[in-house]
C-alpha positions as CSV (number, residue, x, y, z in Angstrom):
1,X,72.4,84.9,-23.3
2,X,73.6,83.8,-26.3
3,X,75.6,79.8,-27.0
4,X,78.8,79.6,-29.0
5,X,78.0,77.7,-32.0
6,X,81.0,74.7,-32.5
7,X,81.8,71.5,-34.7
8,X,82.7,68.4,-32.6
9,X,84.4,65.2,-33.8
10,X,81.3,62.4,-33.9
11,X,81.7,58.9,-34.8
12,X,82.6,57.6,-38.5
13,X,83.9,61.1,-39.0
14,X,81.2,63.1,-39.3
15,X,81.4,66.1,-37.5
16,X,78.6,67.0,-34.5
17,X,77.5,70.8,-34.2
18,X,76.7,71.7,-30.8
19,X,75.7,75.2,-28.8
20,X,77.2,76.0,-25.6
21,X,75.6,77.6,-23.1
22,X,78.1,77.5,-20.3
23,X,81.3,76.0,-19.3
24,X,81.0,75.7,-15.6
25,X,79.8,72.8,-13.8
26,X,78.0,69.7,-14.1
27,X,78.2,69.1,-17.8
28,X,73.9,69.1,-19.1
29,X,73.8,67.7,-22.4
30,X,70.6,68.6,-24.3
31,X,69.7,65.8,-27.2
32,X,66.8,67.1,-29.4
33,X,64.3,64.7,-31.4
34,X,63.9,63.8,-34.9
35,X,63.5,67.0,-37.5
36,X,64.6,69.2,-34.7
37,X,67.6,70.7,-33.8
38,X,70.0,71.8,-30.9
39,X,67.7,75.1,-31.0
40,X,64.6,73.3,-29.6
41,X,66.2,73.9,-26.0
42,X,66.4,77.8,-26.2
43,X,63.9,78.6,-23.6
44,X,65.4,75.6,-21.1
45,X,69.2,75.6,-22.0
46,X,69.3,79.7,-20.6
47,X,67.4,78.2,-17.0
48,X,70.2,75.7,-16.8
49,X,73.0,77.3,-17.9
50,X,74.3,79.1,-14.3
51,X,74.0,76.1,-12.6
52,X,75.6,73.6,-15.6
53,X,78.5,73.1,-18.6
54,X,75.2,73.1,-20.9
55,X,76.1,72.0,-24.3
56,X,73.5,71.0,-26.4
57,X,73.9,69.2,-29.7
58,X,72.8,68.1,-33.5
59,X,72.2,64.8,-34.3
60,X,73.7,63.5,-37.5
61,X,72.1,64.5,-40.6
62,X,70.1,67.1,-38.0
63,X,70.9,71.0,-37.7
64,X,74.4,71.8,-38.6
65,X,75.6,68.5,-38.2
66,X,77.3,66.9,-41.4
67,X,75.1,64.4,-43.4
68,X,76.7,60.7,-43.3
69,X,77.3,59.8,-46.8
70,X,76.0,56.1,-46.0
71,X,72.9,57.2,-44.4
72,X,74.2,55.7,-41.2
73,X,71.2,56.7,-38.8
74,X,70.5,53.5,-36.8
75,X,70.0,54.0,-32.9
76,X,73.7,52.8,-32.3
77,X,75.1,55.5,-34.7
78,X,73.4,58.5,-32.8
79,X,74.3,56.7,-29.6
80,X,78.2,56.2,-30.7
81,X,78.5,60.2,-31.9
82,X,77.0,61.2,-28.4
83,X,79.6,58.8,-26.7
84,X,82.4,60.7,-29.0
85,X,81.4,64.6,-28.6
86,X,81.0,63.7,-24.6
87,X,84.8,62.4,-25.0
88,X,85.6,65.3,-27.5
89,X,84.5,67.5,-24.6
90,X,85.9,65.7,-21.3
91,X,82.9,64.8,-19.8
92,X,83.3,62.1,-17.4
93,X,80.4,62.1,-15.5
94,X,77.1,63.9,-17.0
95,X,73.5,64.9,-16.7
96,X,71.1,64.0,-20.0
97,X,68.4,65.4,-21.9
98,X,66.7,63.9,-24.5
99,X,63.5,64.2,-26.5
100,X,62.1,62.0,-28.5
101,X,64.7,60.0,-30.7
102,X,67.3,62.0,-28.5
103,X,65.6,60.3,-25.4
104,X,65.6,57.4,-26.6
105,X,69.5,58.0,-27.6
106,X,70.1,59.0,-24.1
107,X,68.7,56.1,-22.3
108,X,70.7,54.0,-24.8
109,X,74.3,56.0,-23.8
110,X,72.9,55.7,-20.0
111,X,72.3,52.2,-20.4
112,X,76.2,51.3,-21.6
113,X,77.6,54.5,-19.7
114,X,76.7,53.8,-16.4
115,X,79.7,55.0,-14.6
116,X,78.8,58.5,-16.6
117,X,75.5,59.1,-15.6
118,X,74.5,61.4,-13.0
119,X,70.9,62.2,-13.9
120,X,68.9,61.1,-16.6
121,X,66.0,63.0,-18.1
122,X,63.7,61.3,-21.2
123,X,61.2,63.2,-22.9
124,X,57.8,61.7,-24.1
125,X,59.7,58.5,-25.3
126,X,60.3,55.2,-24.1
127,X,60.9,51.5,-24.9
128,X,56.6,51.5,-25.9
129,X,55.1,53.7,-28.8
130,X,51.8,54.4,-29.1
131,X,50.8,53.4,-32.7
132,X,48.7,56.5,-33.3
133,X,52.0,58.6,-33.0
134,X,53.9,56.2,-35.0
135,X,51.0,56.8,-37.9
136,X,50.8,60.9,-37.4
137,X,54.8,60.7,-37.4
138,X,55.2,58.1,-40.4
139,X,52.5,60.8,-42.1
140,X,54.6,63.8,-41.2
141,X,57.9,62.1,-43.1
142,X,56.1,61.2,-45.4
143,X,54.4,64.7,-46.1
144,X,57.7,66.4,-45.8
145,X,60.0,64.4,-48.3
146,X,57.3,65.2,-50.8
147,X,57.2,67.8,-53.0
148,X,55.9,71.0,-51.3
149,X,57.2,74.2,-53.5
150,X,56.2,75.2,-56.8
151,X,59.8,73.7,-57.8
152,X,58.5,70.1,-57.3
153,X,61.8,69.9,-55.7
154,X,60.9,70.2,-51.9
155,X,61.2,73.5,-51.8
156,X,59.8,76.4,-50.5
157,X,59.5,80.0,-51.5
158,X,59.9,81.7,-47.6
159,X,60.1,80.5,-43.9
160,X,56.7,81.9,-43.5
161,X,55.6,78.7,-46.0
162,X,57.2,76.2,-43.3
163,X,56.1,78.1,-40.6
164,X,52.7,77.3,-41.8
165,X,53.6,73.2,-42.1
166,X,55.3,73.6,-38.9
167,X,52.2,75.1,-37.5
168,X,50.1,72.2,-39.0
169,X,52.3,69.5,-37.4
170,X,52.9,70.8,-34.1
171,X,49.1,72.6,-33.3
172,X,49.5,72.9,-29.5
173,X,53.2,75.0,-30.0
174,X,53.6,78.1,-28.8
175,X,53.7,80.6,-31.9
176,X,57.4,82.0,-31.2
177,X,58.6,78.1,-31.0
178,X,56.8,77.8,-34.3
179,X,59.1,80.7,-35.4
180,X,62.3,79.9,-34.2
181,X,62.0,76.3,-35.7
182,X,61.1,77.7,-38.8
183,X,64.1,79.3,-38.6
184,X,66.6,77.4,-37.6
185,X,65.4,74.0,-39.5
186,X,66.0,75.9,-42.8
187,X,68.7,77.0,-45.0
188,X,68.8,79.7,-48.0
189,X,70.3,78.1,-51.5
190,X,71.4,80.2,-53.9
191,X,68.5,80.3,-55.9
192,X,66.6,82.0,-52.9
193,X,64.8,79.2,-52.1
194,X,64.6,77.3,-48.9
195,X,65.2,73.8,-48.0
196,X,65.1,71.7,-44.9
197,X,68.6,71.2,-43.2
198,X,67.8,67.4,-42.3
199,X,69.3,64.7,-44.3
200,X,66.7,64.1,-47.3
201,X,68.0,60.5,-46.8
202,X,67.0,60.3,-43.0
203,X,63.5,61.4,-44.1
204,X,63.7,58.9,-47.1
205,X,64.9,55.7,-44.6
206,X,62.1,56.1,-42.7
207,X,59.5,57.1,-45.3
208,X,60.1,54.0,-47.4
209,X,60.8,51.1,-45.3
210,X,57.9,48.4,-45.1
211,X,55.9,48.4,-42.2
212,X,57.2,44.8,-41.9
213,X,61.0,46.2,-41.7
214,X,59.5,48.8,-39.1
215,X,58.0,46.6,-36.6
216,X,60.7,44.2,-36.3
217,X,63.1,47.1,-35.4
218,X,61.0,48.6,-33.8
219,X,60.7,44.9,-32.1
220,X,64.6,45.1,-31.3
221,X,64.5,48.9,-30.5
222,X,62.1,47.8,-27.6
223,X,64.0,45.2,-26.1
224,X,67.2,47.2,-26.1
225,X,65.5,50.0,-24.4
226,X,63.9,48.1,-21.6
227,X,66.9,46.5,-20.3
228,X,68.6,49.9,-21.0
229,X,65.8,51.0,-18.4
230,X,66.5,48.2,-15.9
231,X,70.8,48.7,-16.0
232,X,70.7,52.6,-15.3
233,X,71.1,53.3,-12.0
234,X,71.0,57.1,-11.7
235,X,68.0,59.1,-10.8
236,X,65.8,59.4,-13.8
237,X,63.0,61.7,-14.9
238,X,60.3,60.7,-17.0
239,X,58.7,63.7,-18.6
240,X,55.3,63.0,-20.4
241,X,52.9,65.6,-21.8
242,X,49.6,64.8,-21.1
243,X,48.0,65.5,-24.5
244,X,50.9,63.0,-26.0
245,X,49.5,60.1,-28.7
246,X,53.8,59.1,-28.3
247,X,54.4,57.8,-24.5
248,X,50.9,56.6,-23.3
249,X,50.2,56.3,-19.9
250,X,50.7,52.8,-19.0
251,X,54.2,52.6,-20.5
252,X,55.5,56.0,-18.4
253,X,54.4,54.0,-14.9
254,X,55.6,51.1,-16.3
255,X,58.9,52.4,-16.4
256,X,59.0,54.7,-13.7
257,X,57.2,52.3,-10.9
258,X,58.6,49.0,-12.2
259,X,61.9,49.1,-13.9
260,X,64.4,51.9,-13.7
261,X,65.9,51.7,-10.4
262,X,65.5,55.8,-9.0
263,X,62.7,56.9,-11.9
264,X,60.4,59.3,-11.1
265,X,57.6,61.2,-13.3
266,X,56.5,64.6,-14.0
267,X,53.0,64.9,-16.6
268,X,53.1,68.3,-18.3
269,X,49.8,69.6,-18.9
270,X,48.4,71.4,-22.0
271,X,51.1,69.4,-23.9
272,X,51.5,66.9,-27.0
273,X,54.9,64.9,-27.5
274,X,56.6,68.3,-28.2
275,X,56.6,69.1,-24.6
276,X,59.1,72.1,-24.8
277,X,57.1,73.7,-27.4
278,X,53.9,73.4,-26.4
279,X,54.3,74.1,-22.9
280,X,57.8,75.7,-22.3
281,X,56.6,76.9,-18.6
282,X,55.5,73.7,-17.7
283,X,58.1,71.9,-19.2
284,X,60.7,74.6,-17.6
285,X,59.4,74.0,-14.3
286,X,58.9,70.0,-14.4
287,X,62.6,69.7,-15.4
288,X,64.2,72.7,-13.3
289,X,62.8,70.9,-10.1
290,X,65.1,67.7,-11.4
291,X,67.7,68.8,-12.5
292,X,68.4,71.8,-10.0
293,X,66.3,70.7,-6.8
């Protein structure tokens, strides 16, 4: 099964790429997490696909989505781009999926799109972050807006080089997730040489801000998130991997046994905060029982 690749009006006129899987049913909308792209749902989007409209999208500055020029990458921004490719498409009423900062997107849209939501599912995120995946993260950005080529320039000579960077930051993938990242994160210039497709200037935001700045949104993040949790009333599934240093323990309970209203949890083992690409049968089967059961 292969998606049709296609450009969607998004907010402040950027355009949003998106895959679709299908075009019958439910509409699924897949939301992957920062770095990634629409393409870190290839082993779940085919599952869902008979059963859904699956469409799953690149955030701005993400993938094949269009750079904003103003660096516009606030949660509100992601947030108002998912609210205009939804419209774009005609969803009314719609089942989402997001990892990460998608999650953390969706359960924003779910929490001002109510009337919208038929299922909600929210991958290793939530209002609480551990800070030892803040660190490794803030590391990560850090590492990759350096220079990494022989060009000083960011580059890199093959995707076989980012494989192996991919491979150090996400140890508990599976090898053909490594692979598939590796190539679909990348483009080829003209010179030969490979760059990543996400926005140098995403990278940069986070990257440079103080840690000051980044606690105090972080701050407002948190409380916009738990009463997000609290307003949406559709059934919700909290996906966790058990390994993750992202969602701890206490927070995923927290939200699931005292403040979204029909939340319920599934803990994917021999999984990190990738979930999908450490464990794709476990994450498979955790979110197939939701969404299709």
């Amino acid at each position: 099964m292969e998606p049709t690749s296609k450009l969607l009006p998004g907010a402040d006129g950027n355009r949003i790429h998106a895959l679709e899987w299908s075009q019958e049913g439910v509409p699924l909308v897949l939301v992957h997490g920062f770095g990634n792209d629409a393409h870190i749902w290839d082993d779940f989007a085919p599952l869902a696909a008979p059963h859904y409209h699956v469409v799953a999208i690149d955030l701005r500055g993400h993938g094949d989505s269009d750079h904003d020029p103003e660096r516009r990458y606030q949660w509100d921004d992601h947030v108002r781009d998912l609210e205009s490719v939804t419209a774009a498409l005609g969803f009314e009423r719609m089942v989402l999926v997001g990892h990460s900062l998608g999650g953390r997107t969706c359960l924003l849209f779910a929490g001002r799109n109510t009337e919208k939501m038929a299922g909600l599912v929210v991958v290793d995120t939530g209002p609480e972050h551990d800070p030892r995946g803040q660190i490794r993260i803030r590391q990560e950005v850090e590492g990759r807006t350096a220079a990494t080529g022989a060009e000083g320039d960011g580059s890199l000579a093959s995707v076989a080089e980012y494989e192996q960077v991919l491979a150090h930051n996400y140890p508990a993938a599976q090898p053909a997730a490594i692979k598939r990242m590796a190539q679909s994160e990348l483009k080829q210039r003209e010179d030969g040489r490979y760059v990543r497709k996400a926005d140098p200037g995403f990278m940069m935001a986070m990257a440079t801000a103080s840690a000051e700045e980044q606690e105090a949104y972080e701050e407002e993040t948190r409380q916009k998130l738990w009463q997000a949790c609290r307003d949406v009333p559709c059934p919700t599934l909290v996906v966790r991997g058990a390994a993750s240093d992202i969602l701890s323990a206490e927070t995923a309970d927290e939200m699931v046994d005292e403040v979204l209203q029909k939340g319920s949890l599934a803990v994917v083992p021999q999984s990190a905060h990738s979930v999908m690409t450490d464990n794709p049968e476990g994450f498979n089967e955790a979110v197939a029982a939701f969404v299709l059961g």
